[in-house]
C-alpha positions in Angstrom: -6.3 77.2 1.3 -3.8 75.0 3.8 -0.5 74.2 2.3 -0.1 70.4 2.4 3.3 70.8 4.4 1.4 72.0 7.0 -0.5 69.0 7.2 -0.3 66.3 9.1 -1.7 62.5 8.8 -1.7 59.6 10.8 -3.5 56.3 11.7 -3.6 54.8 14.9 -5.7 52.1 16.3 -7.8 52.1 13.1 -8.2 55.6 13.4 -7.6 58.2 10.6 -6.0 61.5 11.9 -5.5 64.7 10.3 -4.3 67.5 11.7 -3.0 71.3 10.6 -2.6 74.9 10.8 -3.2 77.8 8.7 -1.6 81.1 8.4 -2.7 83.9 6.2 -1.3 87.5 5.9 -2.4 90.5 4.4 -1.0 93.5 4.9 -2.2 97.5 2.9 0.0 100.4 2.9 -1.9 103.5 1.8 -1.6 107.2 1.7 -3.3 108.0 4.5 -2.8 104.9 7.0 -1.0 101.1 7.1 -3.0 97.8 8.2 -1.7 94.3 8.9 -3.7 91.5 9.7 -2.6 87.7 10.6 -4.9 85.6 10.9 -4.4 81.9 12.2 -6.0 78.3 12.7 -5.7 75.0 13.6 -8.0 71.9 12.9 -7.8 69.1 14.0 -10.1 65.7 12.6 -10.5 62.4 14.3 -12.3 59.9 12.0 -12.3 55.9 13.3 -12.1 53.7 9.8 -15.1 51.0 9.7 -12.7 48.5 9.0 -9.0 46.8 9.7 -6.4 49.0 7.4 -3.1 48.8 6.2 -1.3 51.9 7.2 1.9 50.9 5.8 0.2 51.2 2.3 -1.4 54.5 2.7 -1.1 57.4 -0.1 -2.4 61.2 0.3 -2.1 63.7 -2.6 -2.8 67.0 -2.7 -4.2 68.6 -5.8 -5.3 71.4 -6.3 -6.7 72.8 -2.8 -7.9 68.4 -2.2 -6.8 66.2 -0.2 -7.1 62.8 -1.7 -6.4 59.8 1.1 -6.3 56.0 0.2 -5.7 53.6 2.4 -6.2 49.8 1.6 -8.1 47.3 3.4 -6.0 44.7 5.6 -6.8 41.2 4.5 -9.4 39.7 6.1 -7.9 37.0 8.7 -9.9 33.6 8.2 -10.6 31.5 11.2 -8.4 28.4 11.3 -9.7 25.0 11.3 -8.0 22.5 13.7 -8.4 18.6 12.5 -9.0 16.6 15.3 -6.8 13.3 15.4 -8.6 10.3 16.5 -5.6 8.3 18.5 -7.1 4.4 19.6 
């Protein structure tokens, strides 16, 4: 019930961060008497990823009322082997 433009998403430090606000009106106008009510929220979510990401490769998609996030796995670095050289 959050419109996507409301929403925002972010990773830093390996951490995936989502945050919003909602907003939602109603409002009755009868015979006898008139209401209005607002009502408002914000959420905020914190979630630290297991492993190193790429953040520059991250989708999110919205469809219909869920949020679909993917973001890919950084390569894995592999420790470098250093040859020793025998000089005599």
């Amino acid at each position: 019930g959050i419109d996507p433009n409301n929403v925002s998403i972010s990773i830093e430090n390996d951490t995936l961060c989502i945050k919003g606000e909602s907003e939602k009106k109603s409002e009755v106008d009868e015979k006898n008497y008139y209401r209005k009510e607002i009502r408002r929220g914000s959420f905020y979510r914190s979630i630290p990823l297991p492993t190193k990401v790429n953040g520059d490769n991250a989708k999110a998609i919205a469809d219909g009322g869920v949020l679909k996030i993917t973001i890919p796995k950084s390569p894995e670095v592999k420790p470098k082997t250093i040859k020793i050289e025998n000089k005599k």
